[in-house]
DRENZA-639742 format. One line per 2 residues: number of its first residue (from 1); their letters; for each residue x, y, z of N, C-alpha, C, CB. Coordinates in pm, 1 decimal. Each point is the difference from the previous one (the first is absolute). Glycine has a CB too. Layout:
BEGIN
NUM = a = X/Y/Z/X/Y/Z/X/Y/Z/X/Y/Z ~ ...
//
This chain:
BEGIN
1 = xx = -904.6/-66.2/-1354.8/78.3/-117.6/21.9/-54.5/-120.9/-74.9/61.6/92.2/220.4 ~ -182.4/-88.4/-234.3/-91.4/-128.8/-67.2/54.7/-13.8/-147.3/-241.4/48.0/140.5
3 = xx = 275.0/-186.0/-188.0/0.9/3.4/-139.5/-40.4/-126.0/-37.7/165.9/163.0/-21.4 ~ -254.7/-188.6/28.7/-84.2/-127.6/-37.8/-112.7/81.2/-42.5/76.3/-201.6/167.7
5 = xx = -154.2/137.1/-304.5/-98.3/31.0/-65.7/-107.4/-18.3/-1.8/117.1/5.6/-64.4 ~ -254.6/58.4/47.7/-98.8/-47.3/32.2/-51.3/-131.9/-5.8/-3.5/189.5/-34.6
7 = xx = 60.1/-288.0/-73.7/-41.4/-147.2/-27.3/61.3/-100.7/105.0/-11.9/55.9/-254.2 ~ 93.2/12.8/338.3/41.5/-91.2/98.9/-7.5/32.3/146.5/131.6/-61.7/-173.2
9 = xx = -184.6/-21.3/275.0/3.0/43.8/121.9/138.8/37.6/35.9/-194.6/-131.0/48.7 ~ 215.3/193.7/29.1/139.6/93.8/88.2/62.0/-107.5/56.5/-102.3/233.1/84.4
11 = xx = 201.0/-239.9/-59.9/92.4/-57.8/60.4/106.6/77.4/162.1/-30.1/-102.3/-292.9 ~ 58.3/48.7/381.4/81.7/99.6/47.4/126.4/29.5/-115.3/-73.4/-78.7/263.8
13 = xx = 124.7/-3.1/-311.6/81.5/85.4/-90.8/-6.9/109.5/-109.1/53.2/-175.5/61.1 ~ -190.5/116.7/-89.3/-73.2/86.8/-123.9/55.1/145.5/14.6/-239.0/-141.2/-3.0
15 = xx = 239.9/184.1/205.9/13.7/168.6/-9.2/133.4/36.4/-5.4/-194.3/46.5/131.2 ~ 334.6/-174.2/-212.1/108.9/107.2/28.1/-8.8/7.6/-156.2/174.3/-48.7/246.2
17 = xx = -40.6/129.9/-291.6/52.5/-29.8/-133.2/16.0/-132.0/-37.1/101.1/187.5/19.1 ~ -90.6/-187.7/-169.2/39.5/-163.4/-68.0/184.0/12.6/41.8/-226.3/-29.8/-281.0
19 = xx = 304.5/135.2/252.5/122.9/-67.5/119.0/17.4/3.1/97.6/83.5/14.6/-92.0 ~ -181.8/62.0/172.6/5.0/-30.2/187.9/-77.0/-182.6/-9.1/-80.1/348.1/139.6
21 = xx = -19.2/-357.5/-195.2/-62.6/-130.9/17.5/124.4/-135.4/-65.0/-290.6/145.1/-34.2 ~ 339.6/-92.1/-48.6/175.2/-114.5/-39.6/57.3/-0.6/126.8/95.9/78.7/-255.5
23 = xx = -24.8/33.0/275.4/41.4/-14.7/124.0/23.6/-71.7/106.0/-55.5/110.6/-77.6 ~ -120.5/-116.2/103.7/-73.5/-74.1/129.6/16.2/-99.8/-4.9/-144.1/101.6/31.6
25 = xx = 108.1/-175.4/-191.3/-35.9/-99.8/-28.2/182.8/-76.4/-14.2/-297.7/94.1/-116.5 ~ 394.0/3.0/114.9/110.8/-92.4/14.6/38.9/-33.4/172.6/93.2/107.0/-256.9
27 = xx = -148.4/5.5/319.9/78.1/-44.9/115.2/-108.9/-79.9/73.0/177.5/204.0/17.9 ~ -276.5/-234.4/-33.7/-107.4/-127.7/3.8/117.0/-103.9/-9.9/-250.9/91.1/-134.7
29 = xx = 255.2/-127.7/-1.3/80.1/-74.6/-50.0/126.0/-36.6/89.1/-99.2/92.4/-203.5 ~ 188.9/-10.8/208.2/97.9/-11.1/117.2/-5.7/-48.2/116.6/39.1/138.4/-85.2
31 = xx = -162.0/-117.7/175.0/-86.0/-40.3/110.5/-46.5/-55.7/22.6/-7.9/81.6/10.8 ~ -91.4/-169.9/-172.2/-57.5/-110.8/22.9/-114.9/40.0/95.5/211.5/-141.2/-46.6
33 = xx = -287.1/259.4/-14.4/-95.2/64.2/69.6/-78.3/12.1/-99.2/108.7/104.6/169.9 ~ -228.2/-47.9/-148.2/-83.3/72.3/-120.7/54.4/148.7/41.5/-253.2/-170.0/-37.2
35 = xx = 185.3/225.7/-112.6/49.2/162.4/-50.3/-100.0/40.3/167.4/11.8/48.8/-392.7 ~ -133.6/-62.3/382.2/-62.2/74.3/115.4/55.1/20.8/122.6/-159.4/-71.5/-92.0
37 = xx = 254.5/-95.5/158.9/10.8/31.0/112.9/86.6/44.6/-4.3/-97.2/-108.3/83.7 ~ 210.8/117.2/-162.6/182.8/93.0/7.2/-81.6/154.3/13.3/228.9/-167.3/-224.9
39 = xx = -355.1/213.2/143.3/-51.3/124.3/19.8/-31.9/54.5/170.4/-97.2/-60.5/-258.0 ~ 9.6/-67.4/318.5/14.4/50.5/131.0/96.5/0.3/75.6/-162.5/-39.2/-13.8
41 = xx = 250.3/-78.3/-48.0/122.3/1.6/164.7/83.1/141.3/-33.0/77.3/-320.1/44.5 ~ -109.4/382.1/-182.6/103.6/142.7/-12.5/-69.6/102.9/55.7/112.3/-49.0/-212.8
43 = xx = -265.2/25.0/233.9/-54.2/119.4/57.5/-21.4/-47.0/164.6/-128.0/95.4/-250.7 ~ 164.6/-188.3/298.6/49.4/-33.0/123.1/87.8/54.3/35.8/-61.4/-155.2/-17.8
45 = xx = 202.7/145.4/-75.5/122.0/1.1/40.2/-18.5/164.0/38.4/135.9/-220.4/-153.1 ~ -206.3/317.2/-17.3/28.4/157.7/30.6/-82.5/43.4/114.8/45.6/56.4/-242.6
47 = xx = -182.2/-92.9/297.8/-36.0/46.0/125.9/63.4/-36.0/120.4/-176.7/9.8/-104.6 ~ 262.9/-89.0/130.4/40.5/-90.9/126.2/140.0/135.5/-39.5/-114.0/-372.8/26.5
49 = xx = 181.5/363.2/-122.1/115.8/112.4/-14.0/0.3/124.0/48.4/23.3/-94.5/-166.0 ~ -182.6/150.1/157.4/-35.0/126.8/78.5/-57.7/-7.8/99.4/-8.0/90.2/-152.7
51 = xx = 14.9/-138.7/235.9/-54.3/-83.9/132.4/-155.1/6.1/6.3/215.9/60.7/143.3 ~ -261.3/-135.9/-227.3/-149.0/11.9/-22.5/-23.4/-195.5/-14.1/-22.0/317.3/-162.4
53 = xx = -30.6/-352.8/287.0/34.5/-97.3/50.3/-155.3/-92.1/-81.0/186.0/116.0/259.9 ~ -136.5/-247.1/-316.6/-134.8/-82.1/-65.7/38.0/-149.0/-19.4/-87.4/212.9/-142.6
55 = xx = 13.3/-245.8/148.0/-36.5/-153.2/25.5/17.2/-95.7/-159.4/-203.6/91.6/224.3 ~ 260.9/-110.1/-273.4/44.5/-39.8/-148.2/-30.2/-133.4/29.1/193.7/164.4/-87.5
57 = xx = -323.5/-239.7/-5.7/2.7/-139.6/-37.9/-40.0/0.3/-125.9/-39.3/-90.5/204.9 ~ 127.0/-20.2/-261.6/-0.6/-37.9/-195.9/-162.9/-52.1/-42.3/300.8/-127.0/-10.2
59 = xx = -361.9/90.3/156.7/-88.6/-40.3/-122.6/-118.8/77.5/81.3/96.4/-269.2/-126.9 ~ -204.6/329.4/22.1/-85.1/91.3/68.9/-143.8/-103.4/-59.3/163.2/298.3/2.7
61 = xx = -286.8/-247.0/140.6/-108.4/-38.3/11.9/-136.3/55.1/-34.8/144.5/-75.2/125.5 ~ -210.1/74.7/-154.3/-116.1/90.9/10.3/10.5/72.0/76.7/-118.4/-111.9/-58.1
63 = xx = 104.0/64.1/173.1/-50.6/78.3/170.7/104.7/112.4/-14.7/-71.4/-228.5/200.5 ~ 229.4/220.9/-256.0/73.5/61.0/40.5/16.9/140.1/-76.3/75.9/-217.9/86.5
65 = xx = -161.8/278.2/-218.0/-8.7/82.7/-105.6/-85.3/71.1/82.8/42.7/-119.3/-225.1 ~ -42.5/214.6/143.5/-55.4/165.6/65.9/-185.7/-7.0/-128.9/376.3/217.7/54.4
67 = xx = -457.9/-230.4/0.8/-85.8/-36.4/-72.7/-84.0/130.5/-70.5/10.3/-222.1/150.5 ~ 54.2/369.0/-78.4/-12.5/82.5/-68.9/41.6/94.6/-161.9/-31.2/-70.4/237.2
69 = xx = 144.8/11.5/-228.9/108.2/10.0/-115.0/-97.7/-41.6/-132.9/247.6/-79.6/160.0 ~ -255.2/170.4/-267.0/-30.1/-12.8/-124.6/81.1/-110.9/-49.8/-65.3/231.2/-19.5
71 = xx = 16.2/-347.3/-90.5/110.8/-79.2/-41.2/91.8/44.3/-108.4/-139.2/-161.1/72.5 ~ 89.1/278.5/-115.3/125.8/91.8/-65.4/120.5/71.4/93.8/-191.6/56.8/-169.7
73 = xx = 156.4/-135.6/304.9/104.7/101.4/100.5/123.5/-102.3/0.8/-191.2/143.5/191.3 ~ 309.4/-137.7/-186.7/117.0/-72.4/-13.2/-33.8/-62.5/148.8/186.1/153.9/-180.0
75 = xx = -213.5/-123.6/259.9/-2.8/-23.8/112.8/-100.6/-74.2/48.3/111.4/166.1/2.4 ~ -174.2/-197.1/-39.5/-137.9/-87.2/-10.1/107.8/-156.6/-3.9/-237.3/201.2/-180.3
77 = xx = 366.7/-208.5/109.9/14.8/-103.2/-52.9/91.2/-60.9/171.8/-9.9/78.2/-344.4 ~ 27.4/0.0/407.6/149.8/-19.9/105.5/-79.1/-48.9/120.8/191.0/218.2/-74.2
79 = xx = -123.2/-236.3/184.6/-42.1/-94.5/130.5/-16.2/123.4/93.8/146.6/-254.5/-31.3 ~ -313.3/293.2/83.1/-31.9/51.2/97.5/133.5/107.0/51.1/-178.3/-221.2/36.4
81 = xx = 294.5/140.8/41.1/138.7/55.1/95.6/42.8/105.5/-90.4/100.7/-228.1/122.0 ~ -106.8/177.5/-274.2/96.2/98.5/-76.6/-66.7/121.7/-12.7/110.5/-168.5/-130.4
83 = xx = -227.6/143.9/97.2/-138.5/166.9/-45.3/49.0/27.3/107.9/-266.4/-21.5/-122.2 ~ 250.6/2.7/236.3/-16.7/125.4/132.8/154.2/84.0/-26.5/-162.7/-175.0/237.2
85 = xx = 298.1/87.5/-229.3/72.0/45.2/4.0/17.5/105.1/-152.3/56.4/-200.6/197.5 ~ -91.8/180.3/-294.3/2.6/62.2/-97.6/-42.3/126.0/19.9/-12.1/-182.4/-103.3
87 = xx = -82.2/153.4/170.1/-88.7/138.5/28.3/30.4/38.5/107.0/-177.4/-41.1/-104.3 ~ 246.8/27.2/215.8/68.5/58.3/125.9/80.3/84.4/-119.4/17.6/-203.6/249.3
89 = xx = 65.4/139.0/-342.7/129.4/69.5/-39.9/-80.8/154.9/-85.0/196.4/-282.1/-41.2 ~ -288.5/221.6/-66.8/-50.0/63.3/-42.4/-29.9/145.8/67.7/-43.3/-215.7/-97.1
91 = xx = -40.5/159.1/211.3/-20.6/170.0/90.0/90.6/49.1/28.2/-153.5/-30.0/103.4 ~ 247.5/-22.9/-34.2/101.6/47.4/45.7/95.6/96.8/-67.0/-45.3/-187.4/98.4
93 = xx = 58.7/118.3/-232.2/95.7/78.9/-124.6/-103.7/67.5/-45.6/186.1/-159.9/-85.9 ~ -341.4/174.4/72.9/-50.7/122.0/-118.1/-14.9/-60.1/-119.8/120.8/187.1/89.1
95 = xx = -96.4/-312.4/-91.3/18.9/-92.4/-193.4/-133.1/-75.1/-4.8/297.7/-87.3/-22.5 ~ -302.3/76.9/-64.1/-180.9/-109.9/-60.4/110.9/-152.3/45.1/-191.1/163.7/-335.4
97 = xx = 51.9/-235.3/356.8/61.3/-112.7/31.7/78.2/-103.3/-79.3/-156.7/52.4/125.9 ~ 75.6/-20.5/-251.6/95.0/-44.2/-143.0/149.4/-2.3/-32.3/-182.5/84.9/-68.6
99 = xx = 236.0/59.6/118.0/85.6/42.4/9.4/99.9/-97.1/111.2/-138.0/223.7/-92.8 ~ 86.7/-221.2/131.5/55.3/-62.4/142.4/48.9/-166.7/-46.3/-198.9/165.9/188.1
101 = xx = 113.0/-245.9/-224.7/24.7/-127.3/-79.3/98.6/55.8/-79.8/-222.9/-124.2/-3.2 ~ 250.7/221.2/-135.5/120.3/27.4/-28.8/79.8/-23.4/37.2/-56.6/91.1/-44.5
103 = xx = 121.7/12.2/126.1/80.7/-22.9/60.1/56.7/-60.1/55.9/-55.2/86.0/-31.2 ~ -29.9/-163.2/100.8/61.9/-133.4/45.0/81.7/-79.3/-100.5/-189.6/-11.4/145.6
105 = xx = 74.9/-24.9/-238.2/73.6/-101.4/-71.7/130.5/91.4/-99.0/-255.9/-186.4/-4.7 ~ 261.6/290.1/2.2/119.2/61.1/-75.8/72.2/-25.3/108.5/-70.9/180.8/-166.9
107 = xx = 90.2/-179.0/281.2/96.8/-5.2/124.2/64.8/-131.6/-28.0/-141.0/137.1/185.8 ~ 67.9/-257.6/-242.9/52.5/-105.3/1.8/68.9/-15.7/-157.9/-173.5/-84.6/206.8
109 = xx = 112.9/100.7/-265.4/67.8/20.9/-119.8/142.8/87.9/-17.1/-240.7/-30.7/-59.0 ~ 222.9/145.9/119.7/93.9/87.8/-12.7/-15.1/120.8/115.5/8.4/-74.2/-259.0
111 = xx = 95.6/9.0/360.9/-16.1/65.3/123.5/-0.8/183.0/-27.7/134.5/-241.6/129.6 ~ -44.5/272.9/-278.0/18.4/128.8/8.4/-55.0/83.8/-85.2/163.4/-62.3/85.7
113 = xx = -291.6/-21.8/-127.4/-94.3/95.2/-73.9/-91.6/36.0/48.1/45.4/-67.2/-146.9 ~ -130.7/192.8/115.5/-104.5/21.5/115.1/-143.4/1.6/-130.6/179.1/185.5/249.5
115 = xx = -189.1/-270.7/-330.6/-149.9/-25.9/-70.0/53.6/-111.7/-148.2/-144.5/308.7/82.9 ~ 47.0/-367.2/-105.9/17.6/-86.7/-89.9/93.4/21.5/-109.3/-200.3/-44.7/67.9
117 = xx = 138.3/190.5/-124.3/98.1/75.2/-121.3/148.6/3.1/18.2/-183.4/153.4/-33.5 ~ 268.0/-120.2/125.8/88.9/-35.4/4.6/59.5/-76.4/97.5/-23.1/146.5/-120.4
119 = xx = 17.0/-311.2/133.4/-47.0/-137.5/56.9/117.1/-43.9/-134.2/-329.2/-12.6/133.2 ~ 444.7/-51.7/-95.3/77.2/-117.4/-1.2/-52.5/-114.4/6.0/129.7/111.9/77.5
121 = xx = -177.0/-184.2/-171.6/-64.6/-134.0/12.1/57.8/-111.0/20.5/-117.6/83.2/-111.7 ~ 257.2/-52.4/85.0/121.9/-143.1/28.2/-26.1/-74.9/153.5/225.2/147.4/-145.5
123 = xx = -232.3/-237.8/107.9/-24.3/-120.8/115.3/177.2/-9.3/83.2/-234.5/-185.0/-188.6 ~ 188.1/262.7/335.0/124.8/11.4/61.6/23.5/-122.1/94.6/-15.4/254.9/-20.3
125 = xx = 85.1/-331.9/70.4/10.7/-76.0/60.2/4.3/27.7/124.7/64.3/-79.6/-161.6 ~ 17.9/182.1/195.8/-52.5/24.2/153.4/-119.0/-28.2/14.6/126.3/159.1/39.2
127 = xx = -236.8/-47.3/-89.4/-152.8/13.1/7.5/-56.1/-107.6/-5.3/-4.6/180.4/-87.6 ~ 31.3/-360.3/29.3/-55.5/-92.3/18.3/36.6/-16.3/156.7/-5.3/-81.9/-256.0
129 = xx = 71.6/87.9/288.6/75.6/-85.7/106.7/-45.3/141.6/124.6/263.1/-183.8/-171.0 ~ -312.5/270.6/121.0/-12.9/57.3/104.5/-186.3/23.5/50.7/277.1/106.0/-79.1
131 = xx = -339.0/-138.6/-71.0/-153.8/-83.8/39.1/-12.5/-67.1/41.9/-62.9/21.0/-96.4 ~ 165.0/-123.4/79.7/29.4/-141.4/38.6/0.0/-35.8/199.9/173.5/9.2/-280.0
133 = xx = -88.2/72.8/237.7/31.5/32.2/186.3/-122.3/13.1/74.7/206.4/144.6/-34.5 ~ -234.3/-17.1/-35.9/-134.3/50.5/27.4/-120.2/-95.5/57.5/76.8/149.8/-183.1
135 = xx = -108.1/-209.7/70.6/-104.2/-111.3/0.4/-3.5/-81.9/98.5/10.0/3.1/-199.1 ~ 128.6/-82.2/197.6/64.8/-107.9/179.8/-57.6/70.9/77.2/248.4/-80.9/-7.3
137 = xx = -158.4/193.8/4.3/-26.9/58.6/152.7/-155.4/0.9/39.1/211.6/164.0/-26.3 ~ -310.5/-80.5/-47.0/-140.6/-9.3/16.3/-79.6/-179.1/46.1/28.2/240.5/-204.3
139 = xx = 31.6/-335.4/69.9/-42.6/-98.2/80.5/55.9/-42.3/110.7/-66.7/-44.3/-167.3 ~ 152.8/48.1/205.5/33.7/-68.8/139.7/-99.7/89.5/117.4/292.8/-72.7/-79.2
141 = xx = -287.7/184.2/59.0/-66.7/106.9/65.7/-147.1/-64.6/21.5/150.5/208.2/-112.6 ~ -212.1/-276.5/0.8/-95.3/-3.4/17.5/-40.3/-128.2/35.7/-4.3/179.8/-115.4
143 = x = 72.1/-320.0/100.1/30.3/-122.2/90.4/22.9/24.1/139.5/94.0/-93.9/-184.1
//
């Protein structure tokens, strides 16, 4: 998944493709979000979809990272709530946890692909409006 080069530190985006990372970076744009957090509220949205219940906030802390995670682990980069659930899903399905971030974000990209390779990158409007939703709902939840 990584495609950032040795001369540069990793990025969470670094681990998708250069058009999964366009993508992101448009519906950021749309949202008036950064690319990172549209990444978690989609891997919010796909665990909460399979009733794999987590605590989604945009902005993450020290305290709140998994301090075991290699910083080559995609997951090193996400908020405490999301790793567990990643990895609930992970066990649960039999998939590396990597995999699992996939999917997600292909879910948001393109509800009807099941891996990046064949991932619809067109910026759907529902799918803003349905992160969108998403997001409210969590903050009020959490006010």
């Amino acid at each position: 998944m990584q495609t950032a080069d040795s001369t540069t530190s990793p990025t969470m985006l670094s681990y998708f493709p250069e058009r999964i990372q366009s993508a992101l970076k448009a519906y950021a744009f749309e949202m008036n979000l950064s690319p990172e957090v549209v990444v978690q509220l989609a891997i919010g949205y796909f665990l909460e979809s399979a009733d794999i219940n987590t605590t989604i906030s945009t902005g993450m802390n020290d305290q709140d990272s998994l301090t075991h995670l290699p910083d080559h682990d995609v997951l090193a980069y996400l908020p405490l709530s999301l790793q567990k659930g990643i990895e609930q899903y992970a066990t649960e399905c039999e998939f590396p946890s990597e995999f699992v971030v996939e999917l997600a974000v292909t879910f948001l990209l393109d509800p009807d692909a099941s891996s990046f390779e064949d991932c619809q990158v067109n910026i759907q409007s529902d799918q803003v409006r349905l992160l969108q939703q998403y997001r409210q709902s969590h903050q009020t939840e959490a006010a």
